[in-house]
N, C-alpha and C positions, 0 to 999 in steps of 0.2 A: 372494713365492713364487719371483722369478726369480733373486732373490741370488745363490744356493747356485749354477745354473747359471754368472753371472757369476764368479764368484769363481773356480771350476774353470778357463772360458776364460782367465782374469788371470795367472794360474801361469806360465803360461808366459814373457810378459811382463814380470812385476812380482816385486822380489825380496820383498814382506812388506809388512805395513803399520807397522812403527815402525824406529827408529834403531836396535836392538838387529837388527834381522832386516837391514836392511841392509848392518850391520857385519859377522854374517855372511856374508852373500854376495860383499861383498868382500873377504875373507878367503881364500874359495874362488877367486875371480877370480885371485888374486893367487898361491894355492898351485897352481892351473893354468899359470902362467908371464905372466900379463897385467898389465898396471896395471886398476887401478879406477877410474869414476866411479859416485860416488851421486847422484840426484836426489830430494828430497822433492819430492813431485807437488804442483801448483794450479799457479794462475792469475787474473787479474783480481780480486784483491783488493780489494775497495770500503771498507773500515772501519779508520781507521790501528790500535785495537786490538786486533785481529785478524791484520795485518800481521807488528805489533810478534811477538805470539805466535808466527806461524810464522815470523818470524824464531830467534825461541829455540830451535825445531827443530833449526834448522840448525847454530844456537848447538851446540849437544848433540852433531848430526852429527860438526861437527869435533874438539870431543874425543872422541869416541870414537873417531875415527880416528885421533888424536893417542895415544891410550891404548895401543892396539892397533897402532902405529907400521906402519898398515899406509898402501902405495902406492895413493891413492884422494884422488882430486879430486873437490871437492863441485860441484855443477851448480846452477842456479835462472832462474828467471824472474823479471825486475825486475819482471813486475805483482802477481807473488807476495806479494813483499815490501815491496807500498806505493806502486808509482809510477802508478796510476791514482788514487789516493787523493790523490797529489803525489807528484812527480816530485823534490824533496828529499828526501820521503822513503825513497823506494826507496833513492836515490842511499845518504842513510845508512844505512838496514838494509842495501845491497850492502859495503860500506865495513865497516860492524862484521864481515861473513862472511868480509869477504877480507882481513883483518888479521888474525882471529885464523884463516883458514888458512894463511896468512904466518909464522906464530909457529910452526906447526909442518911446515914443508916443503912444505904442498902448493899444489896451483894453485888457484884457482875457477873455474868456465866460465860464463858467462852463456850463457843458452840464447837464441833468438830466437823471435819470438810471428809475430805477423799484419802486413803489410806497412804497416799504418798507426802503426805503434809501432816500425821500427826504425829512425826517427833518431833517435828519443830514449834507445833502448839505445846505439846509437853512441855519440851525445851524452856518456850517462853511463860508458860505456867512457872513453873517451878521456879523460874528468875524472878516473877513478881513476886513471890511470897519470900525467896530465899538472900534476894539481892533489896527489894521493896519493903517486905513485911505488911504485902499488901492481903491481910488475911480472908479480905470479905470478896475475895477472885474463887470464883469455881470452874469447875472444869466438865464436860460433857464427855462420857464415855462412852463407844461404841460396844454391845456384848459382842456382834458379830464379828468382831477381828478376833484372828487368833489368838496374838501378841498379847490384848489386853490380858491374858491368864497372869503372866508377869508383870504389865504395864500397874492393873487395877493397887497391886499391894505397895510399891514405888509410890504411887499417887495419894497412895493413904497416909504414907508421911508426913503430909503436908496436911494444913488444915481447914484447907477450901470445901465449899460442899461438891462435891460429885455428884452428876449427872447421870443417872445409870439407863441408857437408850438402848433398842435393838441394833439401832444404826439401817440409814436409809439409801446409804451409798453404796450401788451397783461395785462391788468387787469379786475379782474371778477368786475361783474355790480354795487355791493354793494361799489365798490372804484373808479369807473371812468363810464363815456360815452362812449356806445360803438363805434369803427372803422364808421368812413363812416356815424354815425347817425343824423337825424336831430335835436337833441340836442347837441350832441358836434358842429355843426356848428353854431348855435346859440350860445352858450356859447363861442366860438371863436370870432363872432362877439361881443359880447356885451365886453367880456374885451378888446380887439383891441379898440374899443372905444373908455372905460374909460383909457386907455395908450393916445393915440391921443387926447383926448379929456384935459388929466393933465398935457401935458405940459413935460412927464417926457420921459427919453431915452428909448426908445423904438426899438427891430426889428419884424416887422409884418413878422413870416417866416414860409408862408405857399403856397403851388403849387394851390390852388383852386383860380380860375381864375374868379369866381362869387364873390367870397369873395375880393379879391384882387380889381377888379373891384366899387360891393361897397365904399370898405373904400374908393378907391379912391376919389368917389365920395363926402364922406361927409369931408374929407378933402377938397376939393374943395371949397365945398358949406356954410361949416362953416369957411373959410378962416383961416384952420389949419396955423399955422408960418411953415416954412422948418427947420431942425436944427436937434431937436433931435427925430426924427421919420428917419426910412429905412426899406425898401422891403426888405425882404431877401430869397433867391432860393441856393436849392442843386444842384452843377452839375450836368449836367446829368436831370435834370429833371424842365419842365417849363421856359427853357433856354429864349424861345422867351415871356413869359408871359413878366419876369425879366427887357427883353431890352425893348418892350412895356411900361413899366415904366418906364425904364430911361430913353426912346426919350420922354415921357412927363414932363418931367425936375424933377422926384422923386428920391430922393438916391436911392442907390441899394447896395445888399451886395449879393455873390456869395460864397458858402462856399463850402470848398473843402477839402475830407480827403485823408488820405494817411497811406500806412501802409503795414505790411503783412495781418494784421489779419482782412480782409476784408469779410469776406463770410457771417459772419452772418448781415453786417451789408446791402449788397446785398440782402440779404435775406428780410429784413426787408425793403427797396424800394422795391421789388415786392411785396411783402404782402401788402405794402400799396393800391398798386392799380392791383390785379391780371392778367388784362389785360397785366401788363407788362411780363409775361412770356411769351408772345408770340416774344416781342422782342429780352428776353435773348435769345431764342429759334434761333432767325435769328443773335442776336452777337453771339451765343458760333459755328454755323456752318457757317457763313460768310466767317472767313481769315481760313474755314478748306481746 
């Protein structure tokens, strides 16, 4: 009975549930003046035949982006694709997605999960590039965990673009800064920085419009090069910060999922900023 409500709040959030609705929406990212990211939505995959299968997804994903030679880098979750099942095989379904987005120009991003699962996405980072030489793999970095003080400069060796996020996952205070705090904002800024500052690939992808504003600034002032730095925004959310950026001539990246298994990850855009329930509140009874 509640579907129909959910599905309304989801819109806003989510570009569709299959690979043909997400090739749309990157399409439109792209004819706005942005680059694209897709994500096919899960996680925690427990059955390697099942894996295998939403690996084929993604399979799909990238030619159609290939087809459609549109600017759109695919996203995932290594426990999507098998590494709680085994950690080889993630490793290989990551491996078949990022070769065959390699064949057609674009990047992959590994997303990051829950604080107990990102040395092993490291782990397998640093295999594709080190063991692959698969250069066009990025990595998604949490500011809120501690660890990353050490992780970020490790990770800079490699030459994937980085991901630089608040991080969305609930962890207790002995392994991360908390939601919202004035230290993870600081800890945001200061490795936003040292990214901008090294010269290395970098996407600044955060909705804080103070921070955003910032960086901008000392890119300016210390007459950062354009290249390998981009803004990056989740549909749905900070739309107009995004363009604000790219009318002052900054890359931009717009990232877009898609899927069925959308609820939790709704869940977690309103948790980020609570206020937003009041708007799920006006999507799920608007088109009632």
């Amino acid at each position: 009975m509640l579907r129909p409500f959910m599905e309304r709040v989801s819109q806003r959030y989510v570009a569709g549930s299959t690979v043909a609705d997400a090739v749309v929406r990157a399409a439109m990212i792209n004819q706005n003046g942005h680059r694209a990211s897709a994500e096919y939505m899960g996680e925690s995959v427990r059955d390697e035949g099942f894996a295998n299968a939403e690996t084929g997804v993604f399979m799909q994903l990238v030619q159609a982006i290939g087809e459609q030679r549109l600017d759109c880098s695919i996203s995932f979750d290594l426990s999507h694709v098998g590494s709680l099942v085994d950690p080889e095989l993630g490793y290989r379904n990551a491996r078949r997605i990022a070769r065959a987005a390699n064949e057609i120009g674009q990047e992959v991003m590994i997303s990051m999960e829950a604080s107990d699962r990102t040395s092993g996405i490291y782990e397998t980072y640093a295999r594709l590039h080190e063991q692959d030489g698969l250069s066009n793999v990025g990595i998604t970095v949490p500011a809120k965990l501690h660890r990353t003080a050490a992780d970020l400069p490790a990770l800079m060796r490699l030459p994937g673009r980085i991901r630089l996020v608040k991080g969305a996952m609930f962890e207790p205070p002995e392994v991360a800064y908390a939601r919202n705090s004035a230290e993870l904002a600081s800890a945001y800024r200061r490795y936003a920085a040292l990214l901008l500052r090294s010269g290395h690939k970098c996407s600044i992808a955060t909705h804080d419009r103070s921070i955003q504003d910032e960086l901008a600034a000392m890119i300016r002032a210390e007459g950062i090069a354009a290249g390998p730095f981009e803004f990056e925004s989740l549909i749905g959310l900070g739309e107009q910060n995004i363009a604000d950026l790219r009318d002052a001539g900054f890359a931009t990246r717009e990232y877009a999922v898609f899927g069925k298994e959308y609820f939790l990850y709704v869940l977690n855009r309103i948790s980020e900023e609570p206020v937003r329930v009041y708007q799920a509140v006006i999507d799920a009874l608007g088109a009632a």
